[in-house]
C-alpha positions in Angstrom: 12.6 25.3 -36.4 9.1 26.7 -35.0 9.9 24.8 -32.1 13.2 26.3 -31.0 10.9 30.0 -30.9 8.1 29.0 -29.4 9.5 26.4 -26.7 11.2 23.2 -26.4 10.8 19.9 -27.9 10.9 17.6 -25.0 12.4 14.0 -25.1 11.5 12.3 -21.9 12.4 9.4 -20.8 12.2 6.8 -17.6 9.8 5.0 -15.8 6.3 4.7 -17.1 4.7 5.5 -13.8 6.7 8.7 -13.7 5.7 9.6 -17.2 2.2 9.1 -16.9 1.9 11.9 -13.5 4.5 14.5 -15.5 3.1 14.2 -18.8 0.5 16.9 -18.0 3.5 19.4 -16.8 5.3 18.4 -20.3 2.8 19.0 -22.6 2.5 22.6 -20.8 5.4 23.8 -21.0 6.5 22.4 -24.7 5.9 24.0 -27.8 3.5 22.8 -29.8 2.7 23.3 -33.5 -0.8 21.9 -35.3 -0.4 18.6 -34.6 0.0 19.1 -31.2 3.0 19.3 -28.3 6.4 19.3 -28.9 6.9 16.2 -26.5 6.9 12.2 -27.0 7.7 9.8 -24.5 10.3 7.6 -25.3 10.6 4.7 -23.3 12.5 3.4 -20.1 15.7 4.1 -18.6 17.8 6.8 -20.6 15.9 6.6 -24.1 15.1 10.0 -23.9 18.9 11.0 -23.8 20.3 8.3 -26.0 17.5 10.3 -28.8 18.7 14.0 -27.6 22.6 12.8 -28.4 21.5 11.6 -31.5 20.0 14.7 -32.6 22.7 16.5 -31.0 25.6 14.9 -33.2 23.3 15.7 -36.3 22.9 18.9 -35.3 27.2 19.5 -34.8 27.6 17.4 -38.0 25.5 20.2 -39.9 27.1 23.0 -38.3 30.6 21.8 -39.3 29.7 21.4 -42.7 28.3 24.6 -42.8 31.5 25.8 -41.2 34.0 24.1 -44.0 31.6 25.2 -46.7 31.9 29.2 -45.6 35.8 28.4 -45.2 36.4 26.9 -49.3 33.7 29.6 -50.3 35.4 32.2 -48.3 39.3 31.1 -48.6 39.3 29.0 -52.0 36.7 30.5 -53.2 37.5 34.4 -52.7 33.9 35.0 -52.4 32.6 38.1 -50.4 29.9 37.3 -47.1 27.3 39.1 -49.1 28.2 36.2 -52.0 28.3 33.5 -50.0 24.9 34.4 -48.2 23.4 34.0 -51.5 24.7 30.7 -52.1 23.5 29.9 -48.8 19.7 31.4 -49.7 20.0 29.1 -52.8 20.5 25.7 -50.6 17.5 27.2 -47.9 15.4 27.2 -50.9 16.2 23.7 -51.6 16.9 20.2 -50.8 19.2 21.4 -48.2 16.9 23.6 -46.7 17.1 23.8 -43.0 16.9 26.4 -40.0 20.6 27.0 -39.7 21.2 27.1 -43.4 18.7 29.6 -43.2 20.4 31.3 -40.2 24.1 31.2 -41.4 22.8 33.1 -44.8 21.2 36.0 -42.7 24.5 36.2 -41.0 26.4 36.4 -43.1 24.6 39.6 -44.9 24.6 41.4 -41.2 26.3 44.5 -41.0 28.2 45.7 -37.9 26.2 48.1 -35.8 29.3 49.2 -34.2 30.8 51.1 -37.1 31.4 54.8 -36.2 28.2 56.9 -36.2 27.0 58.1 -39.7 28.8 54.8 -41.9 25.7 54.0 -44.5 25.0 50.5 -44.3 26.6 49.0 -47.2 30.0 50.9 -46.3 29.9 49.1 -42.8 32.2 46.1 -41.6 30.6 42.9 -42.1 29.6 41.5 -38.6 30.9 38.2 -39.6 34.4 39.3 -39.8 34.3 41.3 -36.2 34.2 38.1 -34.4 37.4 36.6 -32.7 38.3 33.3 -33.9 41.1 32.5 -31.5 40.7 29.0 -31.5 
């Protein structure tokens, strides 16, 4: 989570050789938290990308669950954004917790800033239901 605001989390990967002269130039440019960079090396060949598309379908599996569990709140539910956010503050603050749980609840209480001039914040669209779906 840090990571993602402070810079990347590198996963390189190849020959050894090449690893040892570009490590410096990694560890620069990588975020780094108290136990140091953001950056391991991997091993040969395409390690480093077999890792990243592992972390990658993780990543998409969380954000369709998240997805399906808005829609049966939302649809089956009949709960309101603000409603749902809180539900979603409730799984941040536990066993579930992670950065886009965390994300998708602060969402989900954001207002449109586009309402006409002089709307008071709670009478505003929720920003949440501005966006297109046309998929």
């Amino acid at each position: 989570e840090s990571g993602a605001r402070t810079g990347p989390c590198l996963m390189p990967s190849g020959d050894p050789a090449a690893w040892e002269s570009m490590a410096p130039i990694f560890h620069a440019i990588s975020a780094s938290t108290s136990d140091g960079a953001c950056v391991s090396y991997l091993g040969p060949g395409a390690a480093g990308n077999y890792v990243k598309m592992v972390h990658n379908g993780i990543e998409y599996g969380d954000m369709q669950l998240i997805g399906e569990a808005y829609h049966m709140l939302r649809e089956v539910g009949g709960m309101s954004n603000f409603e749902i956010s809180r539900v979603f503050d409730r799984w941040a603050a536990g066993p579930l917790a992670s950065y886009l749980v965390e994300i998708t609840a602060a969402i989900l209480r954001t207002k449109d800033d586009q309402d006409p001039a002089g709307t008071a914040v709670e009478d505003r669209s929720d920003l949440i239901d501005m966006i297109l779906d046309s998929c």
